[in-house]
C-alpha positions as CSV (number, residue, x, y, z in Angstrom):
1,X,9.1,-6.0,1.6
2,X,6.1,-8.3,0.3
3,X,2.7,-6.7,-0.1
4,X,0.5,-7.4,3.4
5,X,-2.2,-9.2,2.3
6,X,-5.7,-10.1,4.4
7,X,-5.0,-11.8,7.8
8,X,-7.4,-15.4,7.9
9,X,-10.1,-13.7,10.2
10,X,-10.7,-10.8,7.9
11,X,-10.5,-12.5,4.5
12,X,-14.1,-12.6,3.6
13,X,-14.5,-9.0,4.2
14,X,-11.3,-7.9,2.8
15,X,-11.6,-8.0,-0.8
16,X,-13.3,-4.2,-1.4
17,X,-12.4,-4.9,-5.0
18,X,-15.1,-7.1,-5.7
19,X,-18.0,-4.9,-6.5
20,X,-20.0,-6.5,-4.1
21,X,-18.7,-5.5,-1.0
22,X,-17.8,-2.4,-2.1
23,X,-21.1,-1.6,-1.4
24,X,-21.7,-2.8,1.9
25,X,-20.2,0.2,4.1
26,X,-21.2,-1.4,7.0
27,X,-18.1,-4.1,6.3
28,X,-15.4,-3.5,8.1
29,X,-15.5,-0.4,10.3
30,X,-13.0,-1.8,12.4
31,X,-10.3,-1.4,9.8
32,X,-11.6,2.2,9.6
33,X,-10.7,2.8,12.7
34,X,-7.6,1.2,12.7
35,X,-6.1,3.9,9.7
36,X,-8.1,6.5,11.5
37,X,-5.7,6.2,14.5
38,X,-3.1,5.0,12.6
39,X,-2.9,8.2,10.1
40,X,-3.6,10.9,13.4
41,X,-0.5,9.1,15.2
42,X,1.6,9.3,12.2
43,X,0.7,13.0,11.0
44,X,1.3,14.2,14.6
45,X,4.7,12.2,14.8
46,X,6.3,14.5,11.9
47,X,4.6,17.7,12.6
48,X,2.0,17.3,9.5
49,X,-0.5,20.2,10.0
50,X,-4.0,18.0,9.6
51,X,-7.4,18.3,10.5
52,X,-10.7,16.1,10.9
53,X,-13.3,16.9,7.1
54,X,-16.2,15.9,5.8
55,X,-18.1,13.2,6.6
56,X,-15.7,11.9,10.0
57,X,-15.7,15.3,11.0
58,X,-19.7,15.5,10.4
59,X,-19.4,11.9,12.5
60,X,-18.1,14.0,15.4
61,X,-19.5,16.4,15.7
62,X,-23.1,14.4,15.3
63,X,-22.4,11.3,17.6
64,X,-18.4,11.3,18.1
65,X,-18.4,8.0,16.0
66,X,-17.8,7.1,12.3
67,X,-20.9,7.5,10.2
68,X,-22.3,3.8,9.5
69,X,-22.7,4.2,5.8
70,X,-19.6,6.1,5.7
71,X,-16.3,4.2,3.3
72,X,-13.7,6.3,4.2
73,X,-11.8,8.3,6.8
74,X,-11.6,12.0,5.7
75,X,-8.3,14.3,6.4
76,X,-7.2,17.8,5.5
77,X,-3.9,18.5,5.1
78,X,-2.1,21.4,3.4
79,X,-0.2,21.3,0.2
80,X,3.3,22.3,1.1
81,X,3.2,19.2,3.7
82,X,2.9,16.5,0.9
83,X,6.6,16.0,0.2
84,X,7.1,15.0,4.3
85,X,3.8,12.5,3.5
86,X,5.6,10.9,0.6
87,X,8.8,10.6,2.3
88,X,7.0,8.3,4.8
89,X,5.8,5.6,2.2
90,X,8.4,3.2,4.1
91,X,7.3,4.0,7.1
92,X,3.7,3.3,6.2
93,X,4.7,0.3,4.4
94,X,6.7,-1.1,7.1
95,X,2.9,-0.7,9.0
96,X,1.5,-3.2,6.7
97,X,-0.5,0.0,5.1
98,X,0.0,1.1,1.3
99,X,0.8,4.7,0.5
100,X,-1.0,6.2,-3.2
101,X,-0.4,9.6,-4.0
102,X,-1.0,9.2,-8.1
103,X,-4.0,11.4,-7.8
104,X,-2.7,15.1,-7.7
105,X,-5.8,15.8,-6.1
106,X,-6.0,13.3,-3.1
107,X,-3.5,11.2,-1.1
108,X,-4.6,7.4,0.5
109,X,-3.3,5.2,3.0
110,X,-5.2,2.3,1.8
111,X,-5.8,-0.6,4.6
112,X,-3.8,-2.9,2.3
113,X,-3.4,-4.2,-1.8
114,X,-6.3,-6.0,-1.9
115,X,-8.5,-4.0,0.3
116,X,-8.4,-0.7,-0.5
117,X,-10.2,1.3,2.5
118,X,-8.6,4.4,3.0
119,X,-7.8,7.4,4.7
120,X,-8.4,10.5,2.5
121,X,-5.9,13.3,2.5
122,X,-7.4,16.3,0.6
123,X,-4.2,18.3,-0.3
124,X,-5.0,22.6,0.9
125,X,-3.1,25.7,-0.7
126,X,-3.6,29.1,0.9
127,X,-4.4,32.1,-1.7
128,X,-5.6,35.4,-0.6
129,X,-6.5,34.3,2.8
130,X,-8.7,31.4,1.3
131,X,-7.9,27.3,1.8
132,X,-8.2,26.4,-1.8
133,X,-8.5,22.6,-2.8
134,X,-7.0,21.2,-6.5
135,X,-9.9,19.7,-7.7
136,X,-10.9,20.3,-11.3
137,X,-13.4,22.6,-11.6
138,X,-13.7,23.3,-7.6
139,X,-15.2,26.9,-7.3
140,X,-14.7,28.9,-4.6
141,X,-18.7,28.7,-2.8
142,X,-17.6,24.4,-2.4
143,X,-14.0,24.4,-2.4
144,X,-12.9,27.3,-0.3
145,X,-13.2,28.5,3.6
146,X,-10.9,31.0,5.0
147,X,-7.4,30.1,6.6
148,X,-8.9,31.2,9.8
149,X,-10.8,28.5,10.7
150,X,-7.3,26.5,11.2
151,X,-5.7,29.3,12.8
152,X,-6.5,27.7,15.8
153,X,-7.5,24.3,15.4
154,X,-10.1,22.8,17.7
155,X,-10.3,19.6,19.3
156,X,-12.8,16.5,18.2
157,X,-13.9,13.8,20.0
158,X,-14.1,10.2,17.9
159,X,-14.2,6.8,18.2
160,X,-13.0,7.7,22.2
161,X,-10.2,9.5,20.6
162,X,-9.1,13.7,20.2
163,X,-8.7,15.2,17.0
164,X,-7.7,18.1,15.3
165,X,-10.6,19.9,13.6
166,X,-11.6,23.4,12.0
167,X,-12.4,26.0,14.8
168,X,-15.6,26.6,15.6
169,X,-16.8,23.5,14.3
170,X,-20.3,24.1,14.0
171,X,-19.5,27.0,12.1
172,X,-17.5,25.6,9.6
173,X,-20.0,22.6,9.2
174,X,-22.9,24.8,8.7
175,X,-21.1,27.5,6.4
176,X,-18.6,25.5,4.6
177,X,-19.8,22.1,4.5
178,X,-23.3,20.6,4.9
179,X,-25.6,23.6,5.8
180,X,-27.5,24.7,9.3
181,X,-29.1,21.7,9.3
182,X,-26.3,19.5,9.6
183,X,-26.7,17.5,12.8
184,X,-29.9,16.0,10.8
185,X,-28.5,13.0,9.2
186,X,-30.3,12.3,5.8
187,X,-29.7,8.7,5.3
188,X,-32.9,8.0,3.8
189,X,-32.8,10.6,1.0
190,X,-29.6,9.5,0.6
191,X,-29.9,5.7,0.5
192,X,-32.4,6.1,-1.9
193,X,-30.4,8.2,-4.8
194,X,-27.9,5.6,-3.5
195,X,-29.5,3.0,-5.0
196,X,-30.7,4.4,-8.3
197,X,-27.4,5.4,-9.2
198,X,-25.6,2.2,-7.7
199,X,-26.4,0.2,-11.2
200,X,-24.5,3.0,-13.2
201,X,-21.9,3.2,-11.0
202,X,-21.6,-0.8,-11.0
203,X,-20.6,-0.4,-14.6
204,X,-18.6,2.8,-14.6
205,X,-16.2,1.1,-12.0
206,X,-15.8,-1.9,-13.9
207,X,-14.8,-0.2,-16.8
208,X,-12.7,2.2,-15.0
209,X,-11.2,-0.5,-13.0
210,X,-10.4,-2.9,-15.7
211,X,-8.7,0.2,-18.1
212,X,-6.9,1.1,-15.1
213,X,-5.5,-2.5,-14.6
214,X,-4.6,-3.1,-18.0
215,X,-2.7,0.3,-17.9
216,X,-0.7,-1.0,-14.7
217,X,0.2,-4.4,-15.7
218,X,1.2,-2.6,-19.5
219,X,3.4,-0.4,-17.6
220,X,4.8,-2.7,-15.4
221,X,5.6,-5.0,-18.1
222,X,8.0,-2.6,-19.9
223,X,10.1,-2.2,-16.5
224,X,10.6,-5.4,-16.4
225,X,11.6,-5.8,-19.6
226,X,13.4,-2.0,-18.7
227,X,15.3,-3.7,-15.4
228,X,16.1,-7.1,-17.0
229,X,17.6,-4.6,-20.1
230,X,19.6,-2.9,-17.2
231,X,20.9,-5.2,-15.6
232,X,22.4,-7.3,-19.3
233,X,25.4,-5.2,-18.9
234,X,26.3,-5.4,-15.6
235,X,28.3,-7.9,-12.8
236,X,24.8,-9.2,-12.0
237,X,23.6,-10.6,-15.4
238,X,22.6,-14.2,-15.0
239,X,23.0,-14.2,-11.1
240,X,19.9,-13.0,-10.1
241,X,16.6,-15.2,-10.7
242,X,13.2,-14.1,-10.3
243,X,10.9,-15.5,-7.3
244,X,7.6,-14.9,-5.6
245,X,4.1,-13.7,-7.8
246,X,6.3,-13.6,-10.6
247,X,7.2,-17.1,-10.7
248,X,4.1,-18.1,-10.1
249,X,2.7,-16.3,-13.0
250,X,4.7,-17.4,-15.2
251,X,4.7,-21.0,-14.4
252,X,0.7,-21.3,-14.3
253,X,-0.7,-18.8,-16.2
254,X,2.5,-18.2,-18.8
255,X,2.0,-13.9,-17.9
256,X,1.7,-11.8,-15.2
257,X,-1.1,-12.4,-12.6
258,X,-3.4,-9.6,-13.0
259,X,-3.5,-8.5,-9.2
260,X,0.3,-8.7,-8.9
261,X,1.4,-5.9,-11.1
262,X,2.9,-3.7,-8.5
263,X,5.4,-5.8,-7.1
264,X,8.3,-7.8,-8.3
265,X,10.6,-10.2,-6.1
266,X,13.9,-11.5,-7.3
267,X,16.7,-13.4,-5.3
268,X,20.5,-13.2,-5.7
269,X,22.9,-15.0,-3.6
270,X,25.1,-13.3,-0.7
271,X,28.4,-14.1,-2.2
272,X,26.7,-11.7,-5.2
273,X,26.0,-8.8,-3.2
274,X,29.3,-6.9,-4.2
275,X,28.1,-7.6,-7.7
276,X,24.3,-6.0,-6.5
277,X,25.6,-3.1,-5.4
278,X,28.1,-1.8,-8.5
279,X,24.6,-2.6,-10.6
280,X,22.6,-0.3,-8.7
281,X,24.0,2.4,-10.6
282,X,22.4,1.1,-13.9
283,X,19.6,0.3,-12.5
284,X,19.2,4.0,-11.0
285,X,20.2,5.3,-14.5
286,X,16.8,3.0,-16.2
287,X,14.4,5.1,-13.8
288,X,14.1,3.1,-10.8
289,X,14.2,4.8,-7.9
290,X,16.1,3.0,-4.5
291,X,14.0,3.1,-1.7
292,X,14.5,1.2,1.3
293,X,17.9,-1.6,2.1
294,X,16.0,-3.9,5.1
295,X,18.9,-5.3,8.0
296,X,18.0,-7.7,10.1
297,X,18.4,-8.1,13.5
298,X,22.2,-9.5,12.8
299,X,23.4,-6.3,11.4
300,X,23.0,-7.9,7.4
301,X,21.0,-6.5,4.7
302,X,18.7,-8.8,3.2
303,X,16.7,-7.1,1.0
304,X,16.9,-3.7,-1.6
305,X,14.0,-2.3,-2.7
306,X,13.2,-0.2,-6.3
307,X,10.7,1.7,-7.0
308,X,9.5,2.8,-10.4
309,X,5.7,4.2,-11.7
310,X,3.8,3.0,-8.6
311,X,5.2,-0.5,-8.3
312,X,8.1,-2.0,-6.4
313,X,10.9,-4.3,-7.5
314,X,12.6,-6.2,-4.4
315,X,15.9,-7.9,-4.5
316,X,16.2,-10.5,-1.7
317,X,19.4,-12.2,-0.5
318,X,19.8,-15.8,-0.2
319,X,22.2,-18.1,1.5
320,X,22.8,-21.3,0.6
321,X,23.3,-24.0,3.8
322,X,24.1,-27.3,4.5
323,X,20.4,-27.6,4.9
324,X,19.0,-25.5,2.2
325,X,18.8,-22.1,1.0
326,X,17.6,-19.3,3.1
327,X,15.7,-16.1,2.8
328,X,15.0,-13.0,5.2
329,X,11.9,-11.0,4.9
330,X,9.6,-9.0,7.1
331,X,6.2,-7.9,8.0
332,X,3.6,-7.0,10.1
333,X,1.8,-9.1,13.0
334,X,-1.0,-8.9,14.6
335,X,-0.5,-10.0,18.9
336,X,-3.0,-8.7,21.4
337,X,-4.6,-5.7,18.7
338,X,-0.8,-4.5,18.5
339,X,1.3,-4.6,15.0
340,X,4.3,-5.8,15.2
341,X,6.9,-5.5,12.9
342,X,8.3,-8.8,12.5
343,X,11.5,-10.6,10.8
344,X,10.6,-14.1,9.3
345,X,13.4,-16.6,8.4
346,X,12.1,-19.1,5.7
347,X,14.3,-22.4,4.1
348,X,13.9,-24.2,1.1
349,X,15.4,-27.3,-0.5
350,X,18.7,-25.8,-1.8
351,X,18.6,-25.5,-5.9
352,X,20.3,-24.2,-9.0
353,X,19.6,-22.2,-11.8
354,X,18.2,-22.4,-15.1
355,X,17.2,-20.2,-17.7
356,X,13.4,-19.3,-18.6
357,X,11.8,-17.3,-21.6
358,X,9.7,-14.4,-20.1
359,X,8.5,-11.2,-22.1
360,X,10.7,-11.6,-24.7
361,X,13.9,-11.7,-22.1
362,X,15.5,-14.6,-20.8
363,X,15.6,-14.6,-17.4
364,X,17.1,-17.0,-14.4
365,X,14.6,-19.0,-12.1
366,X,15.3,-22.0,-9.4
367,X,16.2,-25.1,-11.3
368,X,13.2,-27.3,-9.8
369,X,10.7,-24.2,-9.9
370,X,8.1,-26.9,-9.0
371,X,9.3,-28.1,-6.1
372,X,10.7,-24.6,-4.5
373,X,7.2,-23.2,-5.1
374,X,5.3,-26.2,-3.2
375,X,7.6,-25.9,-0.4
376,X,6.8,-22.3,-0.1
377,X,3.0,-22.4,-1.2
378,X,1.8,-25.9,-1.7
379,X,-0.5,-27.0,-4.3
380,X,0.6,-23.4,-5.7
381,X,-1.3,-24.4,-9.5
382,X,-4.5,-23.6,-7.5
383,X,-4.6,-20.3,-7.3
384,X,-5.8,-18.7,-3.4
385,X,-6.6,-14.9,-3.1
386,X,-6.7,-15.6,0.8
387,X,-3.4,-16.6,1.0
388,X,-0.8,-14.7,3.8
389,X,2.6,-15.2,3.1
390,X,3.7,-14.0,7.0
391,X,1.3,-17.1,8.4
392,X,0.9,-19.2,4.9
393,X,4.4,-19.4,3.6
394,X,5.2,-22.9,4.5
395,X,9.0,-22.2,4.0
396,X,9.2,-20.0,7.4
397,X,11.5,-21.4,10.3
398,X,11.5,-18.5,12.6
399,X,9.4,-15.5,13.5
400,X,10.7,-12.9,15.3
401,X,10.4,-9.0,16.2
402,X,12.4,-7.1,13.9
403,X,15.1,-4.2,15.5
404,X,16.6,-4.0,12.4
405,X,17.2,-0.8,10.1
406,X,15.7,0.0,6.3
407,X,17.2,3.1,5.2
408,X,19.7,3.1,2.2
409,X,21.6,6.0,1.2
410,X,23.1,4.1,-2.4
């Protein structure tokens, strides 16, 4: 499934990557409050032990809201419990939300790619009657409270809503959190070594974030070349192409565009699918993981998906018709504050093949890459960080809810 990206109404408040609204907490509290229900509705649903921390409980318990200056939504959870979280990455997907558990020490459901406001899920493991945390160097006086205070968890009010929380509250605020004083909020104090450290941090997220890129687009790069390798010796060689960010990349910049290292889109034809499946096997044996098979609401699968360190490698079928070639992907739409998963039917000008040169591999790609790519995106050589596909994509014929199914057993 393509990556969600911003919706046209929140664009200019989506992009938490940019430094400078990365510091403006105020932005976006809705979205907040969209994971915070979100993540309590899910955790409930498959019987994840979970519990209101740090600065949303501290919210509750102070004014049953979200603290303003507050940038994320703060979850315990206990360690045993993270295997069920992982295996519902395509449900959260499927929600337009991203899952991230690379950090051993904290899970996120970000709100999407490109804006990454999350729900925090701080990982618990009980030792000697103590709720120990994983992080380096925690020490018991910070990092520890006794199992008792979940024994029997307590109920929350925020944002209108109920929520499970350490019991008693105050007593676990006050001893194991922020001191007796804790329904004093210190804003000023805290705005002010806010800002003095805001410079250094400025820099030390830049760097971070730019080593951490490079990493990701390095790493991605070498499973390309690792599936294209994969795939040489199988039915499928030269009847797949690549489509999507990919294509685009290639054709305007000549490499991969720096924010779409995480997921790759290729298309093969239906007639091909036999020939998909008996490659799966190699492509299992190179590391990449099946996740999800999408059917739409006919009954036909239209899409595989891969994964393999972090990112996600999608096969889409096509069909060729007597009006063009078409494609079957999903999403998630907004219609009166309720997401809606939704099946989008798109056509394009039908097309051949034709080789192209592409990290050292030669690759397939639609014949008239040009003109596939303006009927999807447009002026496509101008590059747009606001663009949608589910309400951009120029290609779509058809929106409808989606009934289908998306689990594969390969």
């Amino acid at each position: 499934m393509k990556a969600l990206a911003c919706t046209r109404e929140t664009a200019r408040c989506e992009f938490w990557t940019r430094e400078e609204e990365y510091l403006r907490p105020e932005c976006c509290t809705a979205h907040l409050q969209e994971l915070l229900f979100f993540t309590e509705e899910l955790l409930t649903k498959h019987g994840i032990v979970h519990w209101l921390d740090y600065g949303s409980l501290l919210g509750a318990a102070r004014r049953q809201e979200l603290i303003p200056w507050d940038s994320d939504v703060d979850f315990g959870v206990l360690l045993p419990d993270l295997e069920k979280l992982r295996a519902l990455d395509g449900e959260i997907s499927s929600a337009g939300y991203v899952l991230d558990m690379q950090d051993p020490c904290v899970s996120r459901i970000n709100y999407s790619r490109r804006n990454t406001q999350h729900v925090d899920l701080y990982p618990w493991f009980e030792e000697a009657g103590l709720l120990k945390m994983r992080w380096p160097n925690a020490t018991p006086e910070r990092w520890a409270f006794p199992r008792r205070y979940l024994d029997g968890l307590g109920r929350v009010e925020l944002c209108g809503r109920r929520f499970p929380a350490p019991s008693p509250v105050d007593e676990f605020l006050a001893n194991y959190r922020y001191g007796p004083d804790y329904r004093t909020p210190r804003r000023p104090r805290e705005a002010e070594e806010y800002q003095q450290t805001v410079g250094m941090a400025r820099i030390e997220n830049t760097v971070r974030s730019f080593v951490a890129r490079r990493r990701q687009i390095m790493a991605f790069e070498r499973n390309l070349v690792a599936l294209h390798d994969a795939l040489a010796s199988t039915a499928l060689d030269g009847r797949y192409w690549i489509i999507g960010g990919l294509l685009i990349g290639w054709a305007r910049e000549g490499r991969i565009l720096p924010h779409d290292s995480h997921d790759a889109d290729f298309g093969f034809f239906r007639q091909d699918r036999e020939r998909f499946l008996s490659a799966t096997p190699a492509l299992i044996g190179a590391g990449f993981e099946p996740l999800y098979k999408y059917v739409d609401n006919h009954g036909e699968p239209v899409e595989y998906k891969f994964r393999k360190d972090g990112a996600t490698f999608d096969f889409f079928e096509h069909v060729p018709t007597e009006s063009g070639t078409r494609c079957t992907f999903f999403g998630i739409l907004h219609h009166g504050g309720t997401r809606v998963p939704t099946e989008m039917v798109s056509m394009v000008p039908a097309y051949g093949l034709a080789p192209m040169d592409f990290l050292g591999r030669t690759w397939r790609k639609p014949d008239d890459h040009e003109g596939y790519m303006t009927a999807i995106y447009g002026d496509w050589r101008v590059p747009n960080p606001d663009h949608d596909y589910q309400t951009d994509d120029r290609s779509i014929l058809e929106r409808r809810p989606w009934t289908g199914e998306w689990q594969w057993q390969p």
